[in-house]
C-alpha positions as CSV (number, residue, x, y, z in Angstrom):
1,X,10.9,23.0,-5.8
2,X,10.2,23.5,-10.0
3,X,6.6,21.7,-10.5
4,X,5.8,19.8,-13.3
5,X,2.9,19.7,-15.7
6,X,0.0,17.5,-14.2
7,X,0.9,15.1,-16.8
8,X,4.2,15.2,-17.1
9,X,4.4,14.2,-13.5
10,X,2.0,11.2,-14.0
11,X,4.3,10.4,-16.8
12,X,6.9,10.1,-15.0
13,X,5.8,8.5,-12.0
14,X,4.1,6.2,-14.3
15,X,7.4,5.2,-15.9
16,X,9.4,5.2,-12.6
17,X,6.5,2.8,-11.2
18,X,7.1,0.2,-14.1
19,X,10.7,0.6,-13.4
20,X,10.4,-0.4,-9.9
21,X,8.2,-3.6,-10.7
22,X,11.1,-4.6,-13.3
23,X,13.5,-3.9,-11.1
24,X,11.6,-6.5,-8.3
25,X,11.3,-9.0,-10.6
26,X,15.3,-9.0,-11.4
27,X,16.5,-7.9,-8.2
28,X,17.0,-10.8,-5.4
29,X,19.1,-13.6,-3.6
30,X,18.9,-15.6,-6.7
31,X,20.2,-14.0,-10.1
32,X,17.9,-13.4,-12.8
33,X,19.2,-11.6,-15.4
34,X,17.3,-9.2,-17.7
35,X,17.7,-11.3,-20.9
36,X,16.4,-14.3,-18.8
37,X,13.5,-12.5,-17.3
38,X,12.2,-10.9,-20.8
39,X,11.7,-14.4,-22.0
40,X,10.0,-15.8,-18.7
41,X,7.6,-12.6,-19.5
42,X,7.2,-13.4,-23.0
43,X,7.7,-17.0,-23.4
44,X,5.5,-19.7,-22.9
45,X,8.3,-22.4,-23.5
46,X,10.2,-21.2,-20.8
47,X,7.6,-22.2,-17.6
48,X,8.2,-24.5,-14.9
49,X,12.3,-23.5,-15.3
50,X,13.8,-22.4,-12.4
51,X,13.9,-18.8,-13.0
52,X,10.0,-18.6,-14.4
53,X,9.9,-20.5,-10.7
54,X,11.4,-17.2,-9.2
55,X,9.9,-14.6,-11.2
56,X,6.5,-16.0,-11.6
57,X,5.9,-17.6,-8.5
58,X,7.8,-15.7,-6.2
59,X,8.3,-12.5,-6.9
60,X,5.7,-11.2,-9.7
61,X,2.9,-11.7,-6.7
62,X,5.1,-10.1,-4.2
63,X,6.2,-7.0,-5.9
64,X,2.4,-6.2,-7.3
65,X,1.2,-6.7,-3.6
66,X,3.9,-4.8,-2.6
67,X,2.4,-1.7,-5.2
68,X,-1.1,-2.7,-3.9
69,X,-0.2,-1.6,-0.4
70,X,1.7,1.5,-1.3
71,X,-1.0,2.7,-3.5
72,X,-3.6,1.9,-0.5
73,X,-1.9,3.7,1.9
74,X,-1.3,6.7,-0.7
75,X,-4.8,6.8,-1.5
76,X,-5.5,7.2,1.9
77,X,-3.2,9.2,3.4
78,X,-3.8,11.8,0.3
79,X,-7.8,11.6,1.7
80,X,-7.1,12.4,5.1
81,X,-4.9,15.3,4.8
82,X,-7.6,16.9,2.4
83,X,-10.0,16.1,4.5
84,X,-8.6,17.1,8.0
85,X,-6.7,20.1,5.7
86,X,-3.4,18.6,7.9
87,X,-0.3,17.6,6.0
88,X,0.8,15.8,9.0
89,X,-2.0,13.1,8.9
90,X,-1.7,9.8,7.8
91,X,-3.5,6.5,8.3
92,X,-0.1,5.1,10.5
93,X,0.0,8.5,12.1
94,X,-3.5,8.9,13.3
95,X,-4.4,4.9,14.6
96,X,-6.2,3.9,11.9
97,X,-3.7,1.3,10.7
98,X,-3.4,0.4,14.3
99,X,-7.2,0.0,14.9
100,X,-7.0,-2.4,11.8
101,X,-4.1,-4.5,13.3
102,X,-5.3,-5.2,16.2
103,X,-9.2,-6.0,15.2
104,X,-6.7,-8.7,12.6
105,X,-5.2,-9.5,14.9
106,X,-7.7,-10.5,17.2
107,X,-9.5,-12.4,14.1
108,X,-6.5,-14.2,13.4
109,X,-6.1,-15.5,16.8
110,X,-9.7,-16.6,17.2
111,X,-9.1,-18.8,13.7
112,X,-10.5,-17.1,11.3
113,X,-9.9,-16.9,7.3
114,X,-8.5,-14.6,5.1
115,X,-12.3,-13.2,4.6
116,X,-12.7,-12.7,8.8
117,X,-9.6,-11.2,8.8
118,X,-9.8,-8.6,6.2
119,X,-13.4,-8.4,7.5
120,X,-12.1,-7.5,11.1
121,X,-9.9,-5.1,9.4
122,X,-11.9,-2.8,8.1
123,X,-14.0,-3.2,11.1
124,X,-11.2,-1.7,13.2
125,X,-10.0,1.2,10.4
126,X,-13.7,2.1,10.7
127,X,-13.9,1.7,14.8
128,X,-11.1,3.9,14.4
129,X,-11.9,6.6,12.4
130,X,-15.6,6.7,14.3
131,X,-13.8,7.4,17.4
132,X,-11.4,10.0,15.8
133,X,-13.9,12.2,14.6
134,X,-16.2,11.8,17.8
135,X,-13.6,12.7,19.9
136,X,-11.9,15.4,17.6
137,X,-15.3,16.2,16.0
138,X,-15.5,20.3,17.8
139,X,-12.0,20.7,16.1
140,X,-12.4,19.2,13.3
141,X,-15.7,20.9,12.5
142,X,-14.0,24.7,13.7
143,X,-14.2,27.2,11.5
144,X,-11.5,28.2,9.6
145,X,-10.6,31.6,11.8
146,X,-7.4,32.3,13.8
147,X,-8.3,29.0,15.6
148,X,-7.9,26.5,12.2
149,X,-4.1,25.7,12.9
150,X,-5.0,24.5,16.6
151,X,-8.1,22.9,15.4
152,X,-6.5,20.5,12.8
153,X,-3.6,20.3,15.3
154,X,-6.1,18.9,18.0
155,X,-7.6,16.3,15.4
156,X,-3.9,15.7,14.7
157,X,-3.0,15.2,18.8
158,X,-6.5,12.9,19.0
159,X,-5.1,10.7,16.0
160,X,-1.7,10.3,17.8
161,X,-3.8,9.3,21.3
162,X,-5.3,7.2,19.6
163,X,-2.3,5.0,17.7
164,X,-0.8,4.9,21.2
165,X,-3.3,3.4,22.5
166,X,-3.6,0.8,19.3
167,X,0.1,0.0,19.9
168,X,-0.8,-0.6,23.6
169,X,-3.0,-3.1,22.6
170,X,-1.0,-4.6,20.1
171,X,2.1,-5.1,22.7
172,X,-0.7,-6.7,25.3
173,X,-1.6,-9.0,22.5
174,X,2.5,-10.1,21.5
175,X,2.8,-10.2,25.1
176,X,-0.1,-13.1,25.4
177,X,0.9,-15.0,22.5
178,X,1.9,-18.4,21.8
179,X,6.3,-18.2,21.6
180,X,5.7,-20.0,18.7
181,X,4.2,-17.5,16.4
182,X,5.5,-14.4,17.9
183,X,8.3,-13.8,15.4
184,X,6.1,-14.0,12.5
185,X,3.4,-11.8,14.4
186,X,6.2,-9.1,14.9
187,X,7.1,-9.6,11.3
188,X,3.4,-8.8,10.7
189,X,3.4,-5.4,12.6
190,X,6.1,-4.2,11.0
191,X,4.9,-4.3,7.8
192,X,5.9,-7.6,5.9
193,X,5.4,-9.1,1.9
194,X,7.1,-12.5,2.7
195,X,3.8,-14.2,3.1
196,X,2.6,-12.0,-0.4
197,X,2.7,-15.3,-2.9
198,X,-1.1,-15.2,-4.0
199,X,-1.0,-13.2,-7.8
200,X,-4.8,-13.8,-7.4
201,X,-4.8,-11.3,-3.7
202,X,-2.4,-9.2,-5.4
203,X,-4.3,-8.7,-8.6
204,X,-7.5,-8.1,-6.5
205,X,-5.7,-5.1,-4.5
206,X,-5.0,-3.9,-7.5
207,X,-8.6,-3.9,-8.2
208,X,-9.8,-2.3,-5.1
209,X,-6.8,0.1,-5.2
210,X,-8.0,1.0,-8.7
211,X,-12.0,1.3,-7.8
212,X,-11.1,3.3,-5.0
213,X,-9.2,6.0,-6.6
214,X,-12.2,6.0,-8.9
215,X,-14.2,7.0,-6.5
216,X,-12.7,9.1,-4.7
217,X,-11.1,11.0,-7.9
218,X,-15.2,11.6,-8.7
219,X,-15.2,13.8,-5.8
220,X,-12.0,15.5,-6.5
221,X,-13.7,18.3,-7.2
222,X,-15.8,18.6,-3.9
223,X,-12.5,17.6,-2.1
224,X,-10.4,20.7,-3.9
225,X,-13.3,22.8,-2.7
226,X,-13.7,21.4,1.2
227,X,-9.8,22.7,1.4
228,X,-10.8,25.9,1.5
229,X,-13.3,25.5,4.2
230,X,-16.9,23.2,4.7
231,X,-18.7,27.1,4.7
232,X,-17.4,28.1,0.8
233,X,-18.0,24.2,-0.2
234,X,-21.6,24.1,1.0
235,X,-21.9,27.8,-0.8
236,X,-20.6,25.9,-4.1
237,X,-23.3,22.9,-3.8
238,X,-20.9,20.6,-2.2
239,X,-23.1,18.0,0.3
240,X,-20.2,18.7,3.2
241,X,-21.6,15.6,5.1
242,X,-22.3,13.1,2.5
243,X,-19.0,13.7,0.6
244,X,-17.1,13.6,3.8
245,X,-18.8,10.3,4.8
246,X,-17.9,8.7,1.7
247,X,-14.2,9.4,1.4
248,X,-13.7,8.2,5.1
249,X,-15.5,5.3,4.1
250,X,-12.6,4.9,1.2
251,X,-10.4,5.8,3.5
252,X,-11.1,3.4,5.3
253,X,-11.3,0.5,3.4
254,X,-7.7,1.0,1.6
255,X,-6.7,1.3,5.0
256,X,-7.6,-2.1,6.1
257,X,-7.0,-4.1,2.8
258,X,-3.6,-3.0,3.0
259,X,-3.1,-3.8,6.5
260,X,-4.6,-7.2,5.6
261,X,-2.5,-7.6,2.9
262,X,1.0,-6.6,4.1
263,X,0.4,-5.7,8.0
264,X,1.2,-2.2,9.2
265,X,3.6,-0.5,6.7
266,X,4.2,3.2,8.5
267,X,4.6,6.3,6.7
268,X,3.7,5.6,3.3
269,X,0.4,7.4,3.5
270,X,2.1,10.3,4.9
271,X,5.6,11.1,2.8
272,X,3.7,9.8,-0.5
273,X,1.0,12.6,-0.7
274,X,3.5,15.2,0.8
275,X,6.5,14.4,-1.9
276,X,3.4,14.5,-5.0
277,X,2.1,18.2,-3.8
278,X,5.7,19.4,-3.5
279,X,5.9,19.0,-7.3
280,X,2.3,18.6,-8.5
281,X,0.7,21.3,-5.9
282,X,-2.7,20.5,-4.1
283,X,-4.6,19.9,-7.3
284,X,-7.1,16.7,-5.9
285,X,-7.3,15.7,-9.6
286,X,-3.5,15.0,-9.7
287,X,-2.3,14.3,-6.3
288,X,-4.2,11.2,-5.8
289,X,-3.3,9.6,-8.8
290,X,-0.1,10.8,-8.4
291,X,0.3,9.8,-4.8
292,X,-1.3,6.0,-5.6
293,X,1.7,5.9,-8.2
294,X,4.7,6.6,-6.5
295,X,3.0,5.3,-3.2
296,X,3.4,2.0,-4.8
297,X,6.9,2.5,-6.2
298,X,7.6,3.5,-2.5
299,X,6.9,0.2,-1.4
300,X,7.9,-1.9,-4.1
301,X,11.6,0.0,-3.8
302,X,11.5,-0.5,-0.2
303,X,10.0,-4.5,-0.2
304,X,12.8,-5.4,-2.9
305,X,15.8,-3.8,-0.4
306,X,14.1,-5.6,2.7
307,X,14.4,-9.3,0.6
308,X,17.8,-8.8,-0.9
309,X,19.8,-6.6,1.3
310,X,21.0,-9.1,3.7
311,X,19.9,-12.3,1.8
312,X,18.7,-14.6,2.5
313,X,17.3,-12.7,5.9
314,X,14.8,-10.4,4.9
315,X,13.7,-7.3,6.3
316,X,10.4,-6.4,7.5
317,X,9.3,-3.5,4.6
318,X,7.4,-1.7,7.3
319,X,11.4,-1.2,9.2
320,X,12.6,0.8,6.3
321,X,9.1,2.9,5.1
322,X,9.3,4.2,8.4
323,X,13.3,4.8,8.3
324,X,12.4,7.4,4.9
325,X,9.3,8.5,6.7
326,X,10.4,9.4,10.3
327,X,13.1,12.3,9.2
328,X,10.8,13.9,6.3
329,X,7.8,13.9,9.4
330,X,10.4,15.7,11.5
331,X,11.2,18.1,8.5
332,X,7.7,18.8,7.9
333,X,7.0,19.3,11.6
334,X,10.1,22.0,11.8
335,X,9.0,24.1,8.8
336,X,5.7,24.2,10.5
């Protein structure tokens, strides 16, 4: 595949973004057409009518939550594969979203807020990732010799072991539920924006998906040189152990806020980062931008089919991430 300029590329990801938030905020079961929704964008005279109801109530919150978890799960998918040097790894793929479900889901079911729960969350992406690099540490930490391609694939098989057992935990949970509140629990797991009506929470992902790629864009550098291997990063005045610390920590933390924010939306964090270095290259500098970009435009594309598809049902998002993302994992794992 031809690759682009770095900023070309961010360009036009950039513009394809916008276009998917425009698109959310005219696409659904009730028209709003384009003349209509420039005015509710531009007009004050026009709130409180129905369609300022739609656009600004409705669907302006959902469709930038929507880009809040995509750009989350971007940002940290795009981490882990640099940092485990494994194209396959993702924060679906290894557990770490499901470590964050089920600590949420454990908080929501002893009554806690929207503060214990995101709280819990990024207790359980941590809990997770702890145990991933305890029990993969030997492989993760191999040198980079004949042995690196079953090293990252051990980390890889740990992370796997490790989401089974999450989804284990999850079913024993749905199986002790109230009936009740089951449907909207599945709805949960499977990645879903319906309850996604707070502009405040969405504006404050954006936030934290914004300080986080900040962050870890400052060690881009470090991160472009722990690819090649821990030994030549250290060699290069890269701190190996503090750098890596701090981007799981990242990691981490976009993990769990989206989780929070729109439940377990699979395979974002994986086909995002993979689709940016096919036409971008492995560049840290650009991917992650790049990847929090079209990450989000993922998810806003899939959240608007999900709600208007087979209106007025809607669709959890998390069903039809993981309908693009299943065949390009399964492409990926046969050109391996």
């Amino acid at each position: 595949m031809a690759r682009l300029a770095p900023s070309t590329a961010l360009l036009v990801l950039a513009a394809a973004a916008a276009a998917s938030l425009a698109a959310a905020l005219a696409v659904g079961s009730v028209e709003v057409t384009w003349p209509e929704l420039i005015g509710v964008m531009t007009r004050e005279d026009v709130r409180g009518s129905r369609g300022a109801d739609i656009v600004l109530g409705l669907r302006a919150p959902r469709a930038l939550s929507a880009f809040a978890v995509g750009a989350l799960l971007a940002l940290a998918g795009a981490l882990l594969q640099a940092l485990l040097r494994n194209p396959l790894a993702d924060p679906y793929v290894l557990g770490i979203s499901g470590g964050a479900a089920v600590a949420a889901l454990l908080a929501l079911a002893a009554g806690a807020g929207t503060a214990g729960v995101q709280a819990a969350a990024v207790a359980g992406a941590l809990v997770t990732l702890l145990l991933l690099f305890v029990l993969a540490r030997r492989a993760l930490y191999a040198s980079e010799t004949s042995s690196g391609e079953q090293a990252t694939g051990a980390v890889l098989l740990t992370g796997v072991m490790l989401a089974s057992f999450a989804a284990a935990l999850l079913s024993l949970v749905l199986a002790l539920a109230p009936d009740g509140r089951l449907r909207s629990l599945v709805f949960w797991l499977l990645g879903d924006l319906a309850g996604a009506t707070d502009l405040g929470a969405a504006l404050i992902a954006l936030l934290l998906a914004a300080l986080l790629l900040a962050v870890a864009w400052s060690e881009a550098r470090a991160l472009n040189l722990m690819l090649r291997g821990d030994l030549q990063a250290y060699t290069q005045g890269v701190r190996v152990a503090a750098t890596r610390r701090r981007l799981v920590l990242v990691a981490a933390l976009a993990t769990a806020s989206a989780v929070t924010l729109g439940g377990a939306v699979g395979f974002v964090g994986f086909v995002a980062p993979h689709l940016v270095r096919l036409v971008v290259g492995n560049d840290q500098r650009v991917t992650m931008p790049a990847a929090v970009l079209l990450g989000g435009a993922l998810v806003v594309v899939a959240d608007t089919i999900a709600r208007s598809a087979v209106a007025p049902l809607q669709l959890p998002v998390g069903v039809l991430t993981a309908l693009i993302g299943v065949p390009v994992f399964l492409w990926i794992l046969g050109r391996r």
